[in-house]
C-alpha positions in Angstrom: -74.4 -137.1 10.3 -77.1 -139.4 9.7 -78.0 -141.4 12.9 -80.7 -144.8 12.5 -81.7 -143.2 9.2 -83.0 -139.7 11.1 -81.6 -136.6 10.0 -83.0 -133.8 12.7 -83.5 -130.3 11.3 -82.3 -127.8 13.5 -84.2 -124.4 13.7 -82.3 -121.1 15.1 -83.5 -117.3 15.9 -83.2 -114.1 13.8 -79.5 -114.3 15.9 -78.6 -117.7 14.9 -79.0 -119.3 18.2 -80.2 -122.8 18.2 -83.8 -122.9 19.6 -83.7 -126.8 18.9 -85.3 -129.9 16.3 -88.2 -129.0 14.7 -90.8 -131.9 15.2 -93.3 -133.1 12.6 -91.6 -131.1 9.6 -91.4 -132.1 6.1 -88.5 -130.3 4.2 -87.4 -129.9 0.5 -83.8 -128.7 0.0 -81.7 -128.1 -3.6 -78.3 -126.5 -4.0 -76.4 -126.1 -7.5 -79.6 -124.4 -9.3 -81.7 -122.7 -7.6 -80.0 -122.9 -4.0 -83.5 -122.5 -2.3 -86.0 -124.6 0.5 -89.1 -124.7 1.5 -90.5 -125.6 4.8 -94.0 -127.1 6.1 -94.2 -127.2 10.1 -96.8 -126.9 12.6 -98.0 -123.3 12.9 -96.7 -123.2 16.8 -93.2 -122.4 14.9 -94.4 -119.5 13.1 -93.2 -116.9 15.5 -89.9 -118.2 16.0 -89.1 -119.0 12.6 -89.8 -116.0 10.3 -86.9 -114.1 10.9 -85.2 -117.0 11.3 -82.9 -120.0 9.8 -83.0 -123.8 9.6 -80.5 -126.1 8.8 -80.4 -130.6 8.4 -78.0 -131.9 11.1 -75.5 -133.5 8.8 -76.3 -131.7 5.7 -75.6 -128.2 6.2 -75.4 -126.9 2.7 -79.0 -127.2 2.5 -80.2 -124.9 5.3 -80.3 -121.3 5.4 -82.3 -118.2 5.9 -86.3 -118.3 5.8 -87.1 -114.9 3.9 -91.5 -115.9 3.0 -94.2 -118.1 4.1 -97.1 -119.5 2.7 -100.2 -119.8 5.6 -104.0 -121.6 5.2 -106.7 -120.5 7.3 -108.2 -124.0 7.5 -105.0 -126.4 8.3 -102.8 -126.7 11.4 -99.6 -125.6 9.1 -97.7 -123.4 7.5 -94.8 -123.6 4.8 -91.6 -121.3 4.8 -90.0 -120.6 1.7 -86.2 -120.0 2.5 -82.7 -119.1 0.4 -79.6 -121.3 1.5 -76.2 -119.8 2.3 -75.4 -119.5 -1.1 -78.5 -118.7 -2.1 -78.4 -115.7 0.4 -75.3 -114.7 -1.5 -77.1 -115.1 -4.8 -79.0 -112.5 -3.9 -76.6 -109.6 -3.8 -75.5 -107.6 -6.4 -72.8 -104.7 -6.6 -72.7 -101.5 -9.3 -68.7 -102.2 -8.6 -66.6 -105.0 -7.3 -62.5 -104.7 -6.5 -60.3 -107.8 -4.7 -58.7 -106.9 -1.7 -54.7 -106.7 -2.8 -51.7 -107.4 -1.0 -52.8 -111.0 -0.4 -51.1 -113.0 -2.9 -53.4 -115.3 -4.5 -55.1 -117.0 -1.4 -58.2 -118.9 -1.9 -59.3 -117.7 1.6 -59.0 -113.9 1.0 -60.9 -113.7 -2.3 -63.6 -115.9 -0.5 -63.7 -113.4 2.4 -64.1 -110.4 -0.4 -67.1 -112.3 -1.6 -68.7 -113.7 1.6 -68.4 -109.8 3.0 -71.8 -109.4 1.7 -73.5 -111.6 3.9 -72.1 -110.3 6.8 -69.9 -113.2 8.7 -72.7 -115.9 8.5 -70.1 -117.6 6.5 -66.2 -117.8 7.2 -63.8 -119.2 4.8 -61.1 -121.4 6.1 -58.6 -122.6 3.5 -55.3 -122.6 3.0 -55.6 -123.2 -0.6 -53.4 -120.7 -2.6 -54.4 -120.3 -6.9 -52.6 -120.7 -9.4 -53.0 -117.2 -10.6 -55.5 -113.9 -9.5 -58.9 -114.9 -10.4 -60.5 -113.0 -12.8 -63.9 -111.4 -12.4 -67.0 -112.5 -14.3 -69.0 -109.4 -15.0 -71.6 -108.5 -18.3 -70.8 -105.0 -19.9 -73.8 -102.6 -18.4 -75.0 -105.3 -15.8 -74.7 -105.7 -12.3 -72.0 -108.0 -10.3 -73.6 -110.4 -9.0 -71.9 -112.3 -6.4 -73.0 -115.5 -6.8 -71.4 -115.8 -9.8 -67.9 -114.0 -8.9 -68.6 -117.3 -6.5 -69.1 -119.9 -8.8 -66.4 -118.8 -10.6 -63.9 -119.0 -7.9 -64.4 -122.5 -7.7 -64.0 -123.2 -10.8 -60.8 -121.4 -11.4 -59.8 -123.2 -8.3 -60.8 -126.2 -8.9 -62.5 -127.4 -5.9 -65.6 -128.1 -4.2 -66.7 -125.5 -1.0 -67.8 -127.8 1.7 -69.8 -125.8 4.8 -70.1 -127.4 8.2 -71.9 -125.1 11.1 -69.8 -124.0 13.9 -71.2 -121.8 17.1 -69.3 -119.2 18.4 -68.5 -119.6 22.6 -71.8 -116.7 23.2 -73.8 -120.0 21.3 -74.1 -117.7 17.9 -73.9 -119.7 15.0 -71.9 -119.5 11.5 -71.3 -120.9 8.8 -67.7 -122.2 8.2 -66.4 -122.9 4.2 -64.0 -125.1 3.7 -62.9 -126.7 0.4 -61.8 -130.6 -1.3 -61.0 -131.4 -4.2 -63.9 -133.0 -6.8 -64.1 -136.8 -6.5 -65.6 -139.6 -8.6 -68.4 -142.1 -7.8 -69.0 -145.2 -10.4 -71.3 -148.2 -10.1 -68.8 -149.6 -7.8 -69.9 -147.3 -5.0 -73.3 -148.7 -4.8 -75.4 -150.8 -7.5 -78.9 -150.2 -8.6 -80.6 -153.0 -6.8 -80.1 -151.1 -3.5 -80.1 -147.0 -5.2 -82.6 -146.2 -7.7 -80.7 -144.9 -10.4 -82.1 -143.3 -14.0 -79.8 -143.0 -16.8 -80.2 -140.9 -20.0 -77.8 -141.9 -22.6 -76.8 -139.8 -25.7 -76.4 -141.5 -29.3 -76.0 -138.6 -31.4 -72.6 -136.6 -30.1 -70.9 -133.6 -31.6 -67.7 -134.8 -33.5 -66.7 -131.8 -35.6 -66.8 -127.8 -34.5 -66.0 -125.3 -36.7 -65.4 -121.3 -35.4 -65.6 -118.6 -37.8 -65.3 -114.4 -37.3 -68.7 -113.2 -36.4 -66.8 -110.0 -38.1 -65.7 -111.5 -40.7 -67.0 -114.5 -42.0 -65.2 -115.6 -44.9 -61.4 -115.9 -43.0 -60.0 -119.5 -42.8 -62.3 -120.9 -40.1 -60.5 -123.4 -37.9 -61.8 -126.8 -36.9 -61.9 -129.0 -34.3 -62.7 -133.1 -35.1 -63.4 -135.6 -32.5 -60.7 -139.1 -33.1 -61.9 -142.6 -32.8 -60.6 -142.6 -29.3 -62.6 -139.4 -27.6 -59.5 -137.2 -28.4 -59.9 -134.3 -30.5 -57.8 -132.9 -33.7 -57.8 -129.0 -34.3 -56.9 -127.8 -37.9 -56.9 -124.5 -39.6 -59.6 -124.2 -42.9 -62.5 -126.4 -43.5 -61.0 -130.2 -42.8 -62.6 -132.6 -45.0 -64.3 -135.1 -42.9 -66.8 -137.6 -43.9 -71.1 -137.0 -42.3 -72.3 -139.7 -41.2 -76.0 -138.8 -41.6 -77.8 -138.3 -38.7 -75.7 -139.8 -36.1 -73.5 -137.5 -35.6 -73.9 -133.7 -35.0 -71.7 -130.7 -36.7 -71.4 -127.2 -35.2 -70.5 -124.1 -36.7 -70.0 -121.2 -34.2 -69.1 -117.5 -35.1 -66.7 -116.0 -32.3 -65.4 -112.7 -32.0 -61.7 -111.8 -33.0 -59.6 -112.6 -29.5 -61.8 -115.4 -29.5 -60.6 -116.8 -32.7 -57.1 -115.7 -32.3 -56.6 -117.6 -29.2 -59.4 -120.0 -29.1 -60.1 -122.5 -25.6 -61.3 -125.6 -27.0 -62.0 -127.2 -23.9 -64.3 -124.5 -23.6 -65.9 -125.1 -26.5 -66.2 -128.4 -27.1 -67.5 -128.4 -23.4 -70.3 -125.9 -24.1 -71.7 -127.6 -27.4 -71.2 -131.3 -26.4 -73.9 -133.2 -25.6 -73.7 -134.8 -22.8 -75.5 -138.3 -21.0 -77.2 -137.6 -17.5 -77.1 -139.5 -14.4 -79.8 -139.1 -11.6 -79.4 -141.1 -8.6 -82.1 -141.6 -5.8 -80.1 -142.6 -2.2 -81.0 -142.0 1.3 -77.2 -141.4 2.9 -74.5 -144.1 2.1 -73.9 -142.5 -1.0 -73.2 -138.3 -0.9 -71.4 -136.6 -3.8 -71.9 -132.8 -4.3 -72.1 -130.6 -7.0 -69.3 -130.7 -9.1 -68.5 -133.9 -8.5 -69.0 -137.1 -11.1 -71.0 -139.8 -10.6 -71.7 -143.1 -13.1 -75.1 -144.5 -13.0 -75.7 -147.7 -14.5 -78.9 -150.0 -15.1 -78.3 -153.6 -14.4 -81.1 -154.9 -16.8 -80.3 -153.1 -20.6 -76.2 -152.0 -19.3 -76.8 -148.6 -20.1 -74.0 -146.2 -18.1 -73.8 -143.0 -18.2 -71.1 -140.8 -16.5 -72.1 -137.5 -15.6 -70.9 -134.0 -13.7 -73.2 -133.1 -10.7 -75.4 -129.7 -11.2 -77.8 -129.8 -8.8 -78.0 -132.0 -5.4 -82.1 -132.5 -3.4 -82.5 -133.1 -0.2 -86.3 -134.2 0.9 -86.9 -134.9 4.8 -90.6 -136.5 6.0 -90.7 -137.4 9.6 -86.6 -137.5 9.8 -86.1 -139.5 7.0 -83.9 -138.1 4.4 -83.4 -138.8 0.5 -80.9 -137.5 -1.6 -81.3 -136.9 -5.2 -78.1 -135.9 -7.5 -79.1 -134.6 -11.0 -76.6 -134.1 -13.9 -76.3 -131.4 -16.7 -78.3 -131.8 -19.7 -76.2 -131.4 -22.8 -77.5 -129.1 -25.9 
C-alpha cells in the first residue's frame, strides 16, 4: 500500500526476519523479463544486507533475495544487485522433473512441485482446479528450467500469480502466491494529461500465413487470411488473395508434420503478428501486472494502442515510487 505517495522498502536477515525500512535508498525493480533489482543504500547496511532480502511495502513482487554487490572506495554507498522471487526460481534447473500424482488437477499442487525448489520462501494458496494436467515445457537434451515449467502454468491456467508477504508467528517471513484472473485497463482508467503514456502503433500487420512441411515442401500448404473485421479464414492450398504492396505483410512458415496435421492458429497467428506497444509511466493509482492489457492513448494525434503487459518497473528515490508497464514488441 502506498501511503502519502511513500512506498517504504523493507529490508530482512539471511532468516527473513524484518530488521526494518531502509532509509536514504534508491531502488530499481522489473518483473516479466528479467525478474531482477538493484539496490543503492548507505554502506552502514552492508553487513546486514548481503545475505539478505528486500522487499517494497505494497509491492511485493518486486523484492527478493540480494545474491552481489557493487562497492566504491571513495563514496558513502554501495549498490546490491538482487533476483526477485521468481527470479530466484529462474535460477534453478533440473536434469529431470515429474508432477506429484494423485492430486487431480489442482493449481495449488503443481505450484507446490515447482515452488519446492526454493525451499518454502513461497507458498501457493489457490483453490483453482485446471482444466486438464499441464504439460511440461522442456527442450530435447536441455535442462528443465523451472521458471519456465512456471510460466507455463499460468498460461495454461489462465491467470495471473499475485504474492503478498506473510510472517510466520516465530516473525519468519514468506512469500504467499495467490492467483486472479487477467484484467483490462483502457484510457478510461486514467488519461494522459495526469500519466505519461507512449504509444507505438503498427501500420503494416500480417494478414495472410501460409504453413508448409519443413519435410516435405511441395504438399498442399494450408492458409490462414485475416477478414475485413480482425477475424481470420483458414483454407487448405494456396488461397488466392490480392497484395496490397507494402502495407500489408505475408508469412510463409515451414512446420513439422503433427504440426501441420493438427495446426493451433491462435498460436500462430499470435507468434508472427505484429503487434502495437503501450508503455505507461504512473506512480500508484494505476497498477496492472504482467499479463494483463492495458490501452494507452495520446490525446493530441488519437493514436491508441492496446497492448498485453511483458514486463512491469518499479523505481523508488527517497520513498517515492513510479511504475512503468512495457508491452511486447511484435516481429
Amino acid at each position: 500500500m502506498v501511503i502519502n505517495g511513500q512506498m517504504d522498502l523493507i529490508w530482512l536477515d539471511a532468516g527473513m526476519r524484518e530488521q526494518g525500512i531502509l532509509e536514504c535508498a534508491v531502488f530499481d525493480g522489473e518483473v516479466g523479463q528479467d525478474n531482477d533489482f538493484t539496490l543503492t543504500v548507505p554502506k552502514k547496511y552492508y553487513a546486514g544486507l548481503k545475505d539478505g532480502y528486500v522487499y517494497p511495502r505494497g509491492a511485493v513482487e518486486f523484492g527478493g533475495k540480494i545474491v552481489s554487490c557493487i562497492s566504491r572506495s571513495d563514496d558513502g554507498f554501495v549498490t546490491f544487485s538482487g533476483k526477485t522471487w521468481f527470479g530466484m526460481v529462474g535460477l534453478q534447473s533440473a536434469r529431470a522433473f515429474q508432477w506429484s500424482s494423485g492430486h487431480g488437477n489442482s493449481l495449488n499442487v503443481f505450484l507446490q512441485n515447482v515452488f519446492a525448489c526454493v525451499y518454502g520462501k513461497i507458498v501457493p494458496s489457490t483453490s483453482y482446479v485446471m482444466e486438464s494436467t499441464p504439460t511440461i515445457p522442456k527442450e530435447d537434451g536441455k535442462p528443465f528450467r523451472y521458471l519456465d515449467i512456471l510460466t507455463s502454468l499460468f498460461e495454461q491456467a489462465g491467470k495471473l500469480p499475485v504474492l503478498s508477504a506473510q510472517y510466520s508467528a516465530a516473525g519468519v517471513m514468506s512469500i504467499k502466491c495467490e492467483t486472479r484472473d487477467p484484467l483490462e485497463y483502457d484510457q478510461s482508467d486514467y488519461t494522459s494529461d495526469t500519466v505519461p503514456v507512449e504509444v507505438e502503433k503498427q501500420f503494416v500487420l500480417v494478414k495472410h500465413i501460409t504453413i508448409y512441411k519443413a519435410s516435405n515442401p511441395s504438399t498442399v500448404p494450408k492458409t490462414a487470411t485475416m477478414n475485413a473485421d480482425g477475424t481470420w479464414t483458414v483454407t487448405s492450398g494456396d488461397s488466392p488473395v490480392s497484395k496490397n504492396g507494402f502495407t500489408e505483410r505475408y508469412i510463409a512458415i515451414p512446420v513439422d508434420d503433427e504440426t501441420f496435421a493438427n495446426p493451433d492458429w491462435d498460436a500462430i497467428i499470435e507468434s508472427v503478428q505484429v503487434k502495437d506497444a503501450a508503455t505507461i509511466q504512473n506512480a500508484y493509482t494505476l497498477n496492472p501486472d504482467v499479463g494483463d492489457t492495458v490501452t494507452g492513448k495520446d490525446e493530441t494525434t488519437g493514436i491508441t494502442a492496446t497492448a498485453k503487459v511483458t514486463s512491469k518497473s518499479l523505481h523508488i528515490s527517497d520513498g517515492v515510487p513510479i511504475f512503468t508497464f512495457d508491452t511486447a514488441q511484435g516481429v
